[in-house]
Residue frames as qw, qx, qy, qz and C-alpha x, y, z in Angstrom:
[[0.109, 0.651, -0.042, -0.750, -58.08, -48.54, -34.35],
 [0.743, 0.567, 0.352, 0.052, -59.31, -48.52, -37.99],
 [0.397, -0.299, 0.474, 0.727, -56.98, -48.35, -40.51],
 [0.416, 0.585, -0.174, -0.674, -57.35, -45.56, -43.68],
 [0.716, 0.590, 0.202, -0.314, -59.05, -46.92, -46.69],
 [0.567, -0.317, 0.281, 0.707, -56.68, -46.93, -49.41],
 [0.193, 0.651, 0.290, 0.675, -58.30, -43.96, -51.41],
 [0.337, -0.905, -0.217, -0.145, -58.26, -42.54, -48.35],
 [0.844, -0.331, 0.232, 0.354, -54.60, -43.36, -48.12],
 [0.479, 0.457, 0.186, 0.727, -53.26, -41.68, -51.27],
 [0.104, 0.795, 0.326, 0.501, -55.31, -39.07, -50.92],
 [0.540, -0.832, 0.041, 0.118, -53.61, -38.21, -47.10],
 [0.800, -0.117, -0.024, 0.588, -50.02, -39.54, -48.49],
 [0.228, 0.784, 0.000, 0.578, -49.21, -35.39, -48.87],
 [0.536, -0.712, 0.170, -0.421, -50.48, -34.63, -45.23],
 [0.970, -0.205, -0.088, 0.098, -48.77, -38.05, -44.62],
 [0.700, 0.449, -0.072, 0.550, -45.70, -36.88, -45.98],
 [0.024, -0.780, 0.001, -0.625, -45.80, -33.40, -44.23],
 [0.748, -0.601, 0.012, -0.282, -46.02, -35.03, -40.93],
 [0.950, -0.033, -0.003, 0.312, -43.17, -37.18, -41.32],
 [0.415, 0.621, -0.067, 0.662, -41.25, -33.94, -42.32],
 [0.417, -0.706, 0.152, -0.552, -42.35, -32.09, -39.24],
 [0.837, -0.529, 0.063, -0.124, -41.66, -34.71, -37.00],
 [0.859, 0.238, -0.085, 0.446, -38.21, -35.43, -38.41],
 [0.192, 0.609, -0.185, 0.747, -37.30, -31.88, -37.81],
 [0.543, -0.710, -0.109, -0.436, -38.67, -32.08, -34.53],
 [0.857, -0.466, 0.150, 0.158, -36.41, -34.77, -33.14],
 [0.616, 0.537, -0.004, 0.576, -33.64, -33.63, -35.55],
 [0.074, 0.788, -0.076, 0.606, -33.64, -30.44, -33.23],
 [0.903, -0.398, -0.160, 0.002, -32.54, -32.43, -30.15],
 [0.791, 0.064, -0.043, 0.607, -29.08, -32.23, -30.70],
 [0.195, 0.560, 0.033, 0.805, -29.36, -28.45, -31.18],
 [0.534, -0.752, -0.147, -0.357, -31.50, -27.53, -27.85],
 [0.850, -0.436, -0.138, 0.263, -28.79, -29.64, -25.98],
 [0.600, 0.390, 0.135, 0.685, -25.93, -27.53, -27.70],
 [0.019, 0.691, 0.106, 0.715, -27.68, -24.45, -26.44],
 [0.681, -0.717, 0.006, -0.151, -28.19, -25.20, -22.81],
 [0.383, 0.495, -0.636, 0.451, -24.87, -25.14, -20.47],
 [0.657, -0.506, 0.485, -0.279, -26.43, -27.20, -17.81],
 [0.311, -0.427, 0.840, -0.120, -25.03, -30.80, -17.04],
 [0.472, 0.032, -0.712, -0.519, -25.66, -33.63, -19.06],
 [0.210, -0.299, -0.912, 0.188, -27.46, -35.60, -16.36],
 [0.060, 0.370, 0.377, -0.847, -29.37, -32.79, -15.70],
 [0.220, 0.333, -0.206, -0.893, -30.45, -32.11, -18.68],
 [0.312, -0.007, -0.915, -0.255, -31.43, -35.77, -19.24],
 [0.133, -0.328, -0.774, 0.525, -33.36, -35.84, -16.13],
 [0.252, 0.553, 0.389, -0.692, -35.75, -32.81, -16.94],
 [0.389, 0.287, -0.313, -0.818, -36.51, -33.59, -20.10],
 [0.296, -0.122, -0.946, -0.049, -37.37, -37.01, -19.25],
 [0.052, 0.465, 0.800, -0.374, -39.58, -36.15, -16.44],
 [0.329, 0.454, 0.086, -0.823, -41.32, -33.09, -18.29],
 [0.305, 0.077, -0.772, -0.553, -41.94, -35.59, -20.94],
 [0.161, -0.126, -0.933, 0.297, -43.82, -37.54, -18.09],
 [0.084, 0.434, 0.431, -0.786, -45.84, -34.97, -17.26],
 [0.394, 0.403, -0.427, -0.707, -47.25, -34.31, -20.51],
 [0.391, 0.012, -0.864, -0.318, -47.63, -38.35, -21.34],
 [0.013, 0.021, 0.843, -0.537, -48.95, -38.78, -17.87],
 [0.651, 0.104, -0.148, -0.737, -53.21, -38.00, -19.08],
 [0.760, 0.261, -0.450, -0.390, -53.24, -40.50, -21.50],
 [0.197, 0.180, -0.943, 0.196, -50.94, -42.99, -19.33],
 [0.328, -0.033, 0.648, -0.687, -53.36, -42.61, -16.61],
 [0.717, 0.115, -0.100, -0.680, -56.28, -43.72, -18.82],
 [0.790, 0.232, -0.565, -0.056, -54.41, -47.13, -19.31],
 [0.406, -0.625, 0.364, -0.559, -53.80, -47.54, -15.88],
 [0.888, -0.121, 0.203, -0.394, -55.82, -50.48, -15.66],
 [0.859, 0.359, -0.356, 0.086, -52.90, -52.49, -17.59],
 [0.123, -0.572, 0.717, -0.379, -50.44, -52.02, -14.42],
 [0.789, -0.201, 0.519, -0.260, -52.83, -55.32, -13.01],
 [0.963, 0.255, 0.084, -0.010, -52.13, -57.45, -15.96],
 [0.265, 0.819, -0.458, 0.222, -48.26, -56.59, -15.54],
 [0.867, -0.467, -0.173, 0.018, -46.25, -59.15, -13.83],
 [0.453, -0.781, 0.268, 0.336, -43.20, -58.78, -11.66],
 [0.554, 0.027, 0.435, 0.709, -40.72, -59.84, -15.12],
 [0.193, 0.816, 0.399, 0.371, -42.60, -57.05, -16.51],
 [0.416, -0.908, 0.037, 0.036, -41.91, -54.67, -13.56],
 [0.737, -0.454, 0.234, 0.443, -38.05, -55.91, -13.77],
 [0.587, 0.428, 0.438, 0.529, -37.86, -55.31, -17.39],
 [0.020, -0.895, -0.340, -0.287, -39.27, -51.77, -17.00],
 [0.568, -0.776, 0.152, 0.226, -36.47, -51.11, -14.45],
 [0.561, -0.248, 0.455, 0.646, -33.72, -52.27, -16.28],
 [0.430, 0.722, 0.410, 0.354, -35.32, -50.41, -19.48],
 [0.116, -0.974, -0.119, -0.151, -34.78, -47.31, -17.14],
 [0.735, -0.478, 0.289, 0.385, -31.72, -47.97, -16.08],
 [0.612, 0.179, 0.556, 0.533, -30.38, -48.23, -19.72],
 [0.216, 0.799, 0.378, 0.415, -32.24, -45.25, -20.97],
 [0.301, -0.926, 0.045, 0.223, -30.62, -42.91, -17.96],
 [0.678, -0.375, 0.376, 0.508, -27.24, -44.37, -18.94],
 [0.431, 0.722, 0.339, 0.422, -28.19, -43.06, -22.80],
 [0.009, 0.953, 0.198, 0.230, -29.19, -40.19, -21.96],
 [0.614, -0.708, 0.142, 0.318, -25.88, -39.68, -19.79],
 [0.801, -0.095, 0.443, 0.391, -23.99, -40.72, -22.12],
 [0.428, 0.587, 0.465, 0.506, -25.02, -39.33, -25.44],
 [0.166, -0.968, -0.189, -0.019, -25.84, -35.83, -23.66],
 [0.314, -0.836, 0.260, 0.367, -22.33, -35.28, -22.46],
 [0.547, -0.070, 0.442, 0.708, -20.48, -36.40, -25.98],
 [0.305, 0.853, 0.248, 0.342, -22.48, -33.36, -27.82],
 [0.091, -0.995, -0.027, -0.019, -20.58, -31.65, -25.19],
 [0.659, -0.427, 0.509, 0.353, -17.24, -33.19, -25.97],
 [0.286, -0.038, 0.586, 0.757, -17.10, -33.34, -29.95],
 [0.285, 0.133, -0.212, -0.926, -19.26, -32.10, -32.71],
 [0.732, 0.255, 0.301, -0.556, -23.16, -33.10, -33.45],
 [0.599, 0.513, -0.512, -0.340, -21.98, -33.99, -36.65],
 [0.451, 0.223, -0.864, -0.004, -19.98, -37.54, -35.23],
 [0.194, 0.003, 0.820, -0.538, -22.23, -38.02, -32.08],
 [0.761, 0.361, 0.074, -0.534, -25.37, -38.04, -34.34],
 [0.622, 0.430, -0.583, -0.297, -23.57, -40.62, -36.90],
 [0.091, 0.310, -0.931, 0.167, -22.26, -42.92, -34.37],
 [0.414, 0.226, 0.651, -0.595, -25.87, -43.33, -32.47],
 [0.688, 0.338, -0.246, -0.593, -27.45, -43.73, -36.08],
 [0.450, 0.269, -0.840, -0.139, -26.15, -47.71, -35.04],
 [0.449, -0.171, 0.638, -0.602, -28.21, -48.26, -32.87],
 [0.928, 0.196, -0.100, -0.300, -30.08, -50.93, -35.27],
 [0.662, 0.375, -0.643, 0.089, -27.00, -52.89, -35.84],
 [0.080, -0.196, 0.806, -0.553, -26.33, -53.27, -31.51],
 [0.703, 0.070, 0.419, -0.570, -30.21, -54.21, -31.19],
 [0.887, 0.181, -0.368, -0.213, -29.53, -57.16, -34.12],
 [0.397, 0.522, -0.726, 0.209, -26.63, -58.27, -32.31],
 [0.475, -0.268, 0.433, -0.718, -28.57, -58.03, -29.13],
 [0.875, 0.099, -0.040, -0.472, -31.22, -60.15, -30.76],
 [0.608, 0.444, -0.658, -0.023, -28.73, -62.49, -32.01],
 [0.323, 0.155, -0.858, 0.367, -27.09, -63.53, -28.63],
 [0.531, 0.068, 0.509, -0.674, -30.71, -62.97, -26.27],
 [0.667, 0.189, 0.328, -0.642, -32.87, -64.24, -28.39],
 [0.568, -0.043, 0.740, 0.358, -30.88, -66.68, -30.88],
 [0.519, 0.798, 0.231, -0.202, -32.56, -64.48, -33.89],
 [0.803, 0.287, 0.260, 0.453, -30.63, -65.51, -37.24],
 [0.080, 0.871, -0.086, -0.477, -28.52, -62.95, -38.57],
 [0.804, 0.550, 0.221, -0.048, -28.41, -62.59, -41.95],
 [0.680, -0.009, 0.228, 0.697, -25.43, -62.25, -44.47],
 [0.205, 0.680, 0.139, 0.690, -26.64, -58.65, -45.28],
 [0.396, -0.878, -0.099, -0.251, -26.68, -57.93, -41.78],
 [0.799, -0.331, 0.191, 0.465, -23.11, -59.00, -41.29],
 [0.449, 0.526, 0.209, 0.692, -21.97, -57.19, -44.48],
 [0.150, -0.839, -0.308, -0.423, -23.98, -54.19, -43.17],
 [0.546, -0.830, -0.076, 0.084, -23.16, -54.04, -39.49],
 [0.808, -0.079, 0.186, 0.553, -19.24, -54.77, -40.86],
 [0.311, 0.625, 0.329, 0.636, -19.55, -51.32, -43.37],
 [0.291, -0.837, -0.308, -0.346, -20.95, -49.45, -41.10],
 [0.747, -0.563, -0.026, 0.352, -18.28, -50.01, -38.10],
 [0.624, 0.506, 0.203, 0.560, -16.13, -49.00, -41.01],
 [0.062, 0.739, 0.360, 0.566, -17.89, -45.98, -41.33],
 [0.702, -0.687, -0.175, 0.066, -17.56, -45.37, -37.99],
 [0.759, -0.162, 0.143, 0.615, -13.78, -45.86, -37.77],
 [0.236, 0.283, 0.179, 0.912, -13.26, -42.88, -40.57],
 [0.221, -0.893, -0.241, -0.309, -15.36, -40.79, -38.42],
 [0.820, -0.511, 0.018, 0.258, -13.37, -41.42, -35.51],
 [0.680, 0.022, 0.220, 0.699, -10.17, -41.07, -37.55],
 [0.172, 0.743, 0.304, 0.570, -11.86, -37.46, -38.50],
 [0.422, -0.875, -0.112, -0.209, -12.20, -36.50, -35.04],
 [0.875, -0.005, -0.134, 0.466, -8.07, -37.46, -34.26],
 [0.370, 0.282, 0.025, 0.885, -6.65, -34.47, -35.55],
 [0.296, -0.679, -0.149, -0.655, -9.41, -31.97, -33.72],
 [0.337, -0.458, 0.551, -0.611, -8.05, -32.70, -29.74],
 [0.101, 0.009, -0.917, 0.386, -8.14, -35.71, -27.15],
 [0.442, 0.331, 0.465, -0.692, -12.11, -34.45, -25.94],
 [0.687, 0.278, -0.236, -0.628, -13.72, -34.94, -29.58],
 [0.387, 0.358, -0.850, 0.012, -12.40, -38.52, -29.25],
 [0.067, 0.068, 0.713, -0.694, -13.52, -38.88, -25.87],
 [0.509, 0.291, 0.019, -0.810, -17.00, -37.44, -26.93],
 [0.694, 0.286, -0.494, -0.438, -17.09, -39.89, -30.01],
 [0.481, 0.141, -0.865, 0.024, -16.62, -42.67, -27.52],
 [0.295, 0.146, 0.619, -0.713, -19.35, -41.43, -24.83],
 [0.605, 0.300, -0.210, -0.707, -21.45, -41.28, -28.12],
 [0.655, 0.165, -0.675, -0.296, -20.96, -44.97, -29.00],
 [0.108, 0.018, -0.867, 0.485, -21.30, -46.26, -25.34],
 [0.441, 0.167, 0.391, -0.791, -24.43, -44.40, -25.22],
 [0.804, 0.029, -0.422, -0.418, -26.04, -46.28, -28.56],
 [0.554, -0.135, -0.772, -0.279, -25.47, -49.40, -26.78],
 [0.231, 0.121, 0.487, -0.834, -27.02, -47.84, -23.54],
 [0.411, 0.279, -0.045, -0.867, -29.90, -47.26, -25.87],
 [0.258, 0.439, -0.843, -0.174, -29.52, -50.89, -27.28],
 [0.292, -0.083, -0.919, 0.251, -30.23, -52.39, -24.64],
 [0.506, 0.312, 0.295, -0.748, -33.20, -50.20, -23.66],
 [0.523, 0.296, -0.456, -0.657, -34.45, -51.30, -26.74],
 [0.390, 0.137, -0.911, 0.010, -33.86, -55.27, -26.20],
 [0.013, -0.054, -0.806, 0.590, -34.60, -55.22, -22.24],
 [0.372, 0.388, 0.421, -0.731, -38.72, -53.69, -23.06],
 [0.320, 0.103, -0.548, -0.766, -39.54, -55.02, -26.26],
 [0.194, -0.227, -0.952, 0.063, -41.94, -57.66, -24.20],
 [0.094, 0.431, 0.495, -0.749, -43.27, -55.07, -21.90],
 [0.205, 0.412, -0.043, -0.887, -44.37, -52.79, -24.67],
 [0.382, -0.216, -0.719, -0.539, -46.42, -55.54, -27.13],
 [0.370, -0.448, -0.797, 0.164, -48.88, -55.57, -23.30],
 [0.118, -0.666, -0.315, 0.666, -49.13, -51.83, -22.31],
 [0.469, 0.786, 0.300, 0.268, -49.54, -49.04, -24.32],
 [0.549, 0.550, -0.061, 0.626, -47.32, -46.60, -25.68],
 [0.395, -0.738, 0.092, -0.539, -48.07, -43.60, -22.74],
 [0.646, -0.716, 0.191, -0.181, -47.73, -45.71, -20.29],
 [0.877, 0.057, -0.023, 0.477, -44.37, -47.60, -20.93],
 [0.422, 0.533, -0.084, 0.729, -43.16, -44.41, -21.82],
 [0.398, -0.737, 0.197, -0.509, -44.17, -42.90, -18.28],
 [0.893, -0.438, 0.024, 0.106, -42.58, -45.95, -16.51],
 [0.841, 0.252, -0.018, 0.478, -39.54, -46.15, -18.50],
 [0.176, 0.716, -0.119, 0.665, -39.02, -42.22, -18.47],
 [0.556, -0.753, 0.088, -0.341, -39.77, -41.74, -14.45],
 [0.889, -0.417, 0.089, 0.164, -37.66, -44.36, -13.69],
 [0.706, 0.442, 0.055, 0.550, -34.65, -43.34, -16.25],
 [0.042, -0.840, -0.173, -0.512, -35.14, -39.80, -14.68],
 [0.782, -0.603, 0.064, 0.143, -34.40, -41.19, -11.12],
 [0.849, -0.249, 0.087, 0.457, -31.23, -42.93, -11.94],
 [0.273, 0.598, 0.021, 0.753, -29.98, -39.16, -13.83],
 [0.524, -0.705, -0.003, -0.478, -31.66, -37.84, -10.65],
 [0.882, -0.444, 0.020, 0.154, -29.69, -40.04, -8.53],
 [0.664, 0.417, 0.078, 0.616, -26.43, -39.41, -10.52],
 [0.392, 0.462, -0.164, 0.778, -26.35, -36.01, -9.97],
 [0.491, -0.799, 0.077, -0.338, -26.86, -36.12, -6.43],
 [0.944, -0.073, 0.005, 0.322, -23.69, -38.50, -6.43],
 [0.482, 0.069, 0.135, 0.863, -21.73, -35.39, -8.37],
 [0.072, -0.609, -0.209, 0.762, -23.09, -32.40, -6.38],
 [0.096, 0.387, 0.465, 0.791, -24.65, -31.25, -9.51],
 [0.248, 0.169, 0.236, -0.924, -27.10, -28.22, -8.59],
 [0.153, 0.337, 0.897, 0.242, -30.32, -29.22, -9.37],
 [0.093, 0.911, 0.398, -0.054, -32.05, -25.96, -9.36],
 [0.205, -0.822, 0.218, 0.485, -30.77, -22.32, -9.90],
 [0.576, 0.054, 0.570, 0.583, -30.47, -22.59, -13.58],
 [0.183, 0.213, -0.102, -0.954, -31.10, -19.68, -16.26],
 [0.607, 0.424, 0.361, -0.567, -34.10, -19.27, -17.87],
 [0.646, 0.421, -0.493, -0.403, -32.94, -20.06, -21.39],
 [0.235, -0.424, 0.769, -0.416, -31.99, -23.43, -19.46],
 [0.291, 0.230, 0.723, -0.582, -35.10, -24.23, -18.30],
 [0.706, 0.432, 0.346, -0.441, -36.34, -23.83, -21.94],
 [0.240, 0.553, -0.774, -0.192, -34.12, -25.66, -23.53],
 [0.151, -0.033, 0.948, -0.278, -35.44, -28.51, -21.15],
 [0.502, 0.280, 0.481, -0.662, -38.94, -27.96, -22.01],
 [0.345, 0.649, -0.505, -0.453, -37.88, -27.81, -25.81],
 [0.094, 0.274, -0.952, -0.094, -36.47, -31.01, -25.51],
 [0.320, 0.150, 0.812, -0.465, -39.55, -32.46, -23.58],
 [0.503, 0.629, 0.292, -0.516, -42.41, -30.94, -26.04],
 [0.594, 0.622, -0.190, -0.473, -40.79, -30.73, -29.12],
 [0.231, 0.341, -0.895, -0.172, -37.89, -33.46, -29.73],
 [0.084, 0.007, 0.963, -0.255, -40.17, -36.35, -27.27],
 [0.433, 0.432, 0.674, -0.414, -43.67, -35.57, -27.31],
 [0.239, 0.723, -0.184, -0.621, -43.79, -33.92, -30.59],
 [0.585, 0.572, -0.390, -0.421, -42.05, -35.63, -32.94],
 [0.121, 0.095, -0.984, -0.093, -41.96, -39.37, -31.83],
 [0.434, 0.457, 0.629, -0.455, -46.01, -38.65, -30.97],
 [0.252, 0.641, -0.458, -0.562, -45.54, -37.85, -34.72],
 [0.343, 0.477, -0.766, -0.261, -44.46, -40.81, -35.36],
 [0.270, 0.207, 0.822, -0.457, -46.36, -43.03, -32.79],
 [0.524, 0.454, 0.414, -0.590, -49.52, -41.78, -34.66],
 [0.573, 0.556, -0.370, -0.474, -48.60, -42.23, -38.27],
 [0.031, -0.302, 0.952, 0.030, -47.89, -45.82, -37.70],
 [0.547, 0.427, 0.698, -0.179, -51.77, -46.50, -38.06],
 [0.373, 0.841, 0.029, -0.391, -51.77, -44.49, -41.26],
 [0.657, 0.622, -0.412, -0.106, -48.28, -45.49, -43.24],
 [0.906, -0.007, -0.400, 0.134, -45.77, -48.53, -42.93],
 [0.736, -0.627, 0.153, 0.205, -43.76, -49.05, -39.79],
 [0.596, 0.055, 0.242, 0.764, -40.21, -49.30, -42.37],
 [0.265, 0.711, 0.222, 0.612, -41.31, -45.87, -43.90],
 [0.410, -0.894, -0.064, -0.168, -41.02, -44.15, -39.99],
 [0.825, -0.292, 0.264, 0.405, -37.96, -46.21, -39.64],
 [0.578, 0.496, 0.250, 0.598, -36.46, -44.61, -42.83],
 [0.163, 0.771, 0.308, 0.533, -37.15, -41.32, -41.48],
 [0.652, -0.726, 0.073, 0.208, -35.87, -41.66, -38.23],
 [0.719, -0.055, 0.252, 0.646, -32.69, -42.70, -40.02],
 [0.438, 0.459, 0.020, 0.772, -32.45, -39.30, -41.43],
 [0.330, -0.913, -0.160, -0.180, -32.08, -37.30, -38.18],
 [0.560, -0.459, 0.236, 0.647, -28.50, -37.51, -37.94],
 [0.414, 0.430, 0.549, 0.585, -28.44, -36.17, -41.43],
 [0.039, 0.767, 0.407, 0.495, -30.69, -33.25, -40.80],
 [0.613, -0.729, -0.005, 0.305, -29.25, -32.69, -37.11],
 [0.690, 0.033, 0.235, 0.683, -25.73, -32.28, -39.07],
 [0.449, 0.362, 0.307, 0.757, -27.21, -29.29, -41.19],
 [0.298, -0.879, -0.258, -0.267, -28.93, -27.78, -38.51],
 [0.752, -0.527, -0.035, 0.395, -25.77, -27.98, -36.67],
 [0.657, 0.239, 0.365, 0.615, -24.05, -26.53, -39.53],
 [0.164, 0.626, 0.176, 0.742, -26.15, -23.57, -39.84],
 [0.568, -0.750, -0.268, -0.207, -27.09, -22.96, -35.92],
 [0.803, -0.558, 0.122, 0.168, -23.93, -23.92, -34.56],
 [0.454, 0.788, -0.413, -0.042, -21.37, -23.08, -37.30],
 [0.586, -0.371, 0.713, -0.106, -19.99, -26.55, -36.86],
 [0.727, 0.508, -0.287, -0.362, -18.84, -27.95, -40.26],
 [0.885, -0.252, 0.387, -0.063, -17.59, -31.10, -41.07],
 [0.104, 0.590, -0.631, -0.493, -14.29, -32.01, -42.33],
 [0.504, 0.412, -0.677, -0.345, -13.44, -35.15, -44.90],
 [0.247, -0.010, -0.960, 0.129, -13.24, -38.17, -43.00],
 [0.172, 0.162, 0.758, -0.608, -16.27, -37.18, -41.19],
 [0.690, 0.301, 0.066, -0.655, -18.67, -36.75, -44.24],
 [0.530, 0.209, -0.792, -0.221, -16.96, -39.96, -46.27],
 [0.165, -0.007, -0.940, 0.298, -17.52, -41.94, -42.79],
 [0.428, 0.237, 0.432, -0.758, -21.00, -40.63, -42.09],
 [0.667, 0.285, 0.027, -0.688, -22.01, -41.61, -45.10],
 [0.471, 0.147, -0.863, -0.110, -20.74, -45.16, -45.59],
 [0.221, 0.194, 0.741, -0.603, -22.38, -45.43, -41.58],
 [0.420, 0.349, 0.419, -0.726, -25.90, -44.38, -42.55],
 [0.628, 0.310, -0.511, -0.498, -26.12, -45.99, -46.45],
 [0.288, 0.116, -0.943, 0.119, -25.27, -49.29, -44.49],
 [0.230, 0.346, 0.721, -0.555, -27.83, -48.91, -41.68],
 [0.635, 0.383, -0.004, -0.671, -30.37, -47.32, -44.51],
 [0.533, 0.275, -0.687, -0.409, -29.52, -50.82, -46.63],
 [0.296, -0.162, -0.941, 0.016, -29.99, -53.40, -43.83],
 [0.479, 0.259, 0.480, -0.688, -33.31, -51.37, -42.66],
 [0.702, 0.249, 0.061, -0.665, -34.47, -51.81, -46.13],
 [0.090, 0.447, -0.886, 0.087, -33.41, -54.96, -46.52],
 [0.072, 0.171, 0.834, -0.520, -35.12, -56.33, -43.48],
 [0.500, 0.455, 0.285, -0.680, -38.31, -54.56, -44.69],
 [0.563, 0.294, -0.463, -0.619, -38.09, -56.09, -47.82],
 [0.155, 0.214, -0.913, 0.312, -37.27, -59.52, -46.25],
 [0.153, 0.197, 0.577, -0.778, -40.65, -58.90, -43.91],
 [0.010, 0.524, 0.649, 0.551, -44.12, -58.84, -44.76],
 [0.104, -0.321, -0.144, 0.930, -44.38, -55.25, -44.58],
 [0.131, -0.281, -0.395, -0.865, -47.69, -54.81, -46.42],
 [0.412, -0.758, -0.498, 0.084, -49.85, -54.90, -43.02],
 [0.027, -0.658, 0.401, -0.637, -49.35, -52.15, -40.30],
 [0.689, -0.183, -0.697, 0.079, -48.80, -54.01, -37.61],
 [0.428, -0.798, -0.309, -0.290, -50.14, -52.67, -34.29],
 [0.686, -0.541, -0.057, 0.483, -47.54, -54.09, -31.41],
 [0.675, 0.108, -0.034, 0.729, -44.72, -51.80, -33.44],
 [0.018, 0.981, 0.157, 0.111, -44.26, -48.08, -32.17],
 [0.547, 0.557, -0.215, 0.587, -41.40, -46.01, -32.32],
 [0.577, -0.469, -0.440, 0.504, -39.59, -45.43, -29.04],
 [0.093, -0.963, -0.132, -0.217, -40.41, -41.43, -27.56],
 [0.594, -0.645, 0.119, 0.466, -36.50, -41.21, -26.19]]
């Protein structure tokens, strides 16, 4: 794909800017949609995965033709991607319904620091002394959430520890498919990964008699919500502006969706946050925002580099 001039580049960096906004809010509004629906977290994981499918499933189809140049570690990888992504989605889904948005959005904002660590012991990939500092601050940060959520009941605790099981659910998606995805394209990975994630939610709650139909209607568009606007929406948002502005500037902007999830939670959900949870949120997310930009400075971030796209979960 051609990449924009760079008078053609300023002159978009408004529209550029706008987009990034929109799409932030888009996946920002994830946390809320789940909040609003009172089906089952595997449920809810399960139809917004496959209605995402259904929607990517065009464009996969055009790329089809890469399934032949896939080989069976490819095929394994793609499994265990799905695996990992149901177990997210399991995970993270039911601690919104155990504590507040506020500490299940801060804890999952570490999901960089489990995917260096990953890197570290898979792939022997150095880790710097700001990424030790960092990942060390952050845990911190973490802790005085945690220590926020003490005094509010035995479940917000619980919650804040479905929430941090699920980032490294999410982790390890991340680790297990970063091969696949520099050989397929974005659509289709994201239709394997999602169909198959979908099962093992889809398997789940035929394990624990969940109902899998017979749900209300606001339900049922809550699920769609989630599908269109948090998945296709605003990481196709972000999928597309990666030929247009750096790959660390989407990354930055991901990193504020726990941030913006918080104040939508705040005003949607009248769910405010005491002390320890805004001092620990924000020592969490200034650490993870210092060893992203770090790393990007570190990097030679003045290409866009094709293989990198932002994951649609």
């Amino acid at each position: 794909m051609n990449r924009l001039a760079p008078e053609q580049s300023a002159a978009s960096k408004p529209l550029q800017m706008l987009f990034l906004m929109i799409g932030l809010a888009a996946v920002s509004f994830s946390a809320i949609f789940i909040e609003w629906s009172t089906a089952p977290a595997p449920i809810i994981g399960m139809y917004r995965l496959w209605m995402s499918v259904c929607v990517f499933l065009p464009a996969a189809w055009r790329a089809k033709g890469q399934l032949k140049d896939m080989t069976r570690r490819d095929f394994s990888l793609v499994l265990l991607s799905g695996l990992f992504l149901g177990l997210h989605f399991l995970f993270w889904i039911q601690s919104l319904k155990e504590t507040s948005v506020a500490s299940s959005m801060i804890i999952i904002s570490l999901e960089p620091i489990f995917v260096l660590i990953g890197a570290f012991f898979l792939f022997r990939e150095h880790i710097r002394l700001h990424g030790l500092v960092s990942m060390i601050i952050a845990m911190l940060g973490v802790v005085l959430v945690a220590s926020g959520d003490f005094g509010r009941g035995r479940e917000h605790v619980y919650g804040d520890v479905l929430s941090l099981i699920g980032t490294l659910a999410v982790s390890v998606y991340m680790l297990a498919g970063q091969q696949v995805r520099k050989r397929v394209s974005s659509s289709l990975y994201n239709v394997l990964v999602f169909f198959v994630a979908g099962f093992v939610l889809f398997l789940y709650s035929l394990a624990t008699a969940k109902p899998l139909l017979h749900y209300t209607g606001q339900n049922w568009l809550m699920f769609a919500l989630l599908a269109v606007v948090s998945t296709v929406l605003g990481h196709g948002i972000f999928n597309w502006l990666l030929d247009r502005v750096r790959a660390t500037t989407v990354a930055m902007t991901i990193l504020g969706e726990p941030v913006v999830a918080i104040v939508f939670a705040m005003l949607l959900l009248n769910q405010p946050i005491n002390l320890l949870q805004g001092i620990g949120g924000l020592v969490c997310l200034l650490s993870v925002y210092w060893f992203l930009r770090y790393s990007a400075n570190k990097s030679d971030d003045k290409t866009y580099p094709p293989s990198q796209e932002t994951q649609s979960a």
